[in-house]
Each structure stands twice: as structure tokens, then as C-alpha cells.
C-alpha positions in Angstrom: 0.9 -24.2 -46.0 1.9 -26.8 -48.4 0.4 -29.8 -45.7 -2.7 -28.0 -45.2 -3.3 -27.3 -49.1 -2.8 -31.5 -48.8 -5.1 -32.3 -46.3 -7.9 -30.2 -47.8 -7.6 -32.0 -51.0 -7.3 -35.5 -49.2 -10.6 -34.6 -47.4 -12.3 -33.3 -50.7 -10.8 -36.5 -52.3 -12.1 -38.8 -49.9 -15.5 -37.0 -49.7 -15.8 -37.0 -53.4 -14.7 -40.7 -53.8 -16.7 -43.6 -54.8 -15.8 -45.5 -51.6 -18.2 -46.6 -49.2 -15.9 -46.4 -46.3 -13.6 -43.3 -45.8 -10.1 -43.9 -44.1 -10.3 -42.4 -40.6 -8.9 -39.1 -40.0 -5.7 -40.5 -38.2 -5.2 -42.7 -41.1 -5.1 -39.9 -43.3 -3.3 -37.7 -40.6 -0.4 -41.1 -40.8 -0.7 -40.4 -44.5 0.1 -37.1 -44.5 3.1 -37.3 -41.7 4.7 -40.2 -43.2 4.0 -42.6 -40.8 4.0 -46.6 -41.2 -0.1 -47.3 -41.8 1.2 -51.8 -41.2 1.8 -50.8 -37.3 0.9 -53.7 -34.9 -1.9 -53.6 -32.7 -0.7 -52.1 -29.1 -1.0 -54.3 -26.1 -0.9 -53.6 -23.1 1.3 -56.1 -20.8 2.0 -54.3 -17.6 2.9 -56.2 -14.8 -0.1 -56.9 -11.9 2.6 -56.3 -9.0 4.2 -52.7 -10.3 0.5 -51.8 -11.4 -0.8 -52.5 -7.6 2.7 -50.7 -6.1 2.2 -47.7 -8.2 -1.4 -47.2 -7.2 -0.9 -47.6 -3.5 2.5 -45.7 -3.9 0.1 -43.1 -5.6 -2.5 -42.9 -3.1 0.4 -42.4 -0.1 1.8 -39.4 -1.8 -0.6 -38.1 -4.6 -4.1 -38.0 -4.2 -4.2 -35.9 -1.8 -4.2 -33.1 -4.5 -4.6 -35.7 -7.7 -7.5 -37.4 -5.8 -7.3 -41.3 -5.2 -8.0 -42.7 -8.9 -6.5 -39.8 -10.5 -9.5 -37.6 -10.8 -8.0 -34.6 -10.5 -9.4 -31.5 -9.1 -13.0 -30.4 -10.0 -12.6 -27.3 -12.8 -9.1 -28.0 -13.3 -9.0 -26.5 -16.3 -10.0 -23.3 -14.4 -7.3 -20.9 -13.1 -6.9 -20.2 -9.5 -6.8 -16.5 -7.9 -3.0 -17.1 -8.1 -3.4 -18.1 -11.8 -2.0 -20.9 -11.9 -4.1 -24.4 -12.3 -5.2 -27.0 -10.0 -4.1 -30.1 -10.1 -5.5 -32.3 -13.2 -6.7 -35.5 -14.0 -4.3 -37.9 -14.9 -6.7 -41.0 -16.0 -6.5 -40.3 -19.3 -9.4 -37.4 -19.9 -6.6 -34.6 -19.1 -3.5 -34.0 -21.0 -1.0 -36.3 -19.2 -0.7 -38.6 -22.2 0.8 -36.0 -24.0 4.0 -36.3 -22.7 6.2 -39.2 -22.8 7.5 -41.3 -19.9 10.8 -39.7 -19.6 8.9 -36.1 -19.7 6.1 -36.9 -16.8 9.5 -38.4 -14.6 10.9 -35.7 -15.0 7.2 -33.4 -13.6 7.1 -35.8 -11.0 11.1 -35.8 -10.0 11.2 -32.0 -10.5 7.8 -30.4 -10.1 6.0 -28.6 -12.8 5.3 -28.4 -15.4 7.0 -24.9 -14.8 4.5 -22.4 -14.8 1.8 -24.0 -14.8 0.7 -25.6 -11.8 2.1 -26.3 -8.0 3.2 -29.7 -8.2 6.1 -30.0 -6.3 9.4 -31.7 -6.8 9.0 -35.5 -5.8 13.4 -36.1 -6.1 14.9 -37.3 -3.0 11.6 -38.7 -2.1 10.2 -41.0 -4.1 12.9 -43.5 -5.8 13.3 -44.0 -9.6 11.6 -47.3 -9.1 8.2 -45.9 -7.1 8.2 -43.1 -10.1 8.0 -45.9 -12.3 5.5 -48.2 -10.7 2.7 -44.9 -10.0 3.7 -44.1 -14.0 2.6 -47.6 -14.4 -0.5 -47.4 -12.8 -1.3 -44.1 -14.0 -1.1 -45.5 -17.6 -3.4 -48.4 -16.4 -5.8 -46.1 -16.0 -6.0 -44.9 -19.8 -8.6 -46.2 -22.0 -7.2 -48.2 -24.7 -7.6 -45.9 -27.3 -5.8 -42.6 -25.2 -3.0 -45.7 -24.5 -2.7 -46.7 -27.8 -2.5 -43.1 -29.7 0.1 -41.8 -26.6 2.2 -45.2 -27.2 2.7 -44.6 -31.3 2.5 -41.0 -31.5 4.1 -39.7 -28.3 6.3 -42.4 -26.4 7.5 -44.2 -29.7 7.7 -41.5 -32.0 9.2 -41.4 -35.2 
């Protein structure tokens, strides 16, 4: 209650201010959380090779349900008669960033997310390394700002 009593009066603050530029929401959000605001810019520097081994690693062994550039199923957000979903996209307009690296091995390696979908377990199948390289390429697919607010809020933390 107490953060949302804040973030009111930092939005009627900034509203009401004499500024002609108002911080951007995730600013503010970083405010509010305690986060660093002097982070560096976030680059990008996978490597060309992995990037072309995880796609065509990918496109042996995943689109077939995940579709060849990570589309994902039409209506994915739709349940199935069985209730469960089809599979999504995972090019950055779905919800894949929301998990960090060591979360989406472990969908890939073990199936899942439990519940939820139909993916099935990829261990015994696909190496640590292949898991890596399609995780690569699937992260090469992101637009810069999905990349960049997955790689300081989700995969690094605080």
C-alpha cells in the first residue's frame, strides 16, 4: 500500500512540476524499487556462429510447433478444447523474456511450463550446448528494447 501511496504522489508530482520533460515511467518505476538509474547501455554481443547454430538447431526440432522464426501459433493466447495453450511466440511479442536463461533451459530441458502448455521435455535430446545456442538465437530475435528491459530486470536482477 505504502509503494502505491508513492507512486501516486510521484505521478501527481511529476504532473504538477514545472519540468518540461517528465522522467519515463521505468525511471520512476527504478526510483521507486531502488534500482541504480547510472546503468550502462546494454549491448548486445552474441556470437554470429552460436546465433546461426541455434536457429538451424531451432528449426530441426522447434518450429514445427513454434513455427520457423518463432512465430508461434496463430491465437496463442487462446485456450485449446483441452485447455491448455498453443505453443507461443518466442520473438519477443509473447512472454518468453520473462523468464531468465536458467528458467527457459529448464522449459526446454524439462517441458512446461507445467500446466500450461504441451511442450515436451527436450533432456537427453538436445545437449546443454544446442539449448544454449537456440536460446541464443531466440534472444536475437528480440527487439532491443524487450532485450534490454529482460537483460536488467529479469536475467541480471538485483
Amino acid at each position: 500500500m505504502t509503494r502505491i501511496a508513492l507512486l501516486v504522489s510521484l505521478c501527481y508530482v511529476t504532473a504538477c512540476s514545472d519540468q518540461q520533460t517528465a522522467a519515463p515511467a521505468s525511471e520512476a518505476l527504478d526510483r521507486i524499487l531502488g534500482r541504480s538509474m547510472t546503468q550502462e547501455p546494454v549491448i548486445r554481443d552474441f556470437d554470429p556462429a552460436q546465433v546461426a547454430r541455434g536457429q538451424a538447431i531451432f528449426r530441426n526440432n522447434c518450429a514445427g510447433c513454434h513455427g520457423q522464426n518463432a512465430e508461434g501459433t496463430p491465437d496463442w493466447r487462446k485456450p485449446l478444447e483441452s485447455g491448455r495453450y498453443p505453443p507461443p511466440p518466442l520473438n519477443g511479442t509473447a512472454h518468453a523474456w520473462h523468464h531468465s536463461t536458467e528458467e527457459l533451459k529448464r522449459f526446454i530441458l524439462n517441458g512446461g511450463p507445467p500446466g500450461e502448455g504441451r511442450m515436451p521435455g527436450w533432456a537427453g535430446i538436445l545437449t546443454d550446448q544446442e539449448i544454449d545456442d537456440v536460446l541464443v538465437w531466440i534472444k536475437s530475435l528480440w527487439p532491443d528494447e524487450v532485450y534490454e528491459g529482460w537483460y536488467t530486470r529479469i536475467e541480471n536482477r538485483p
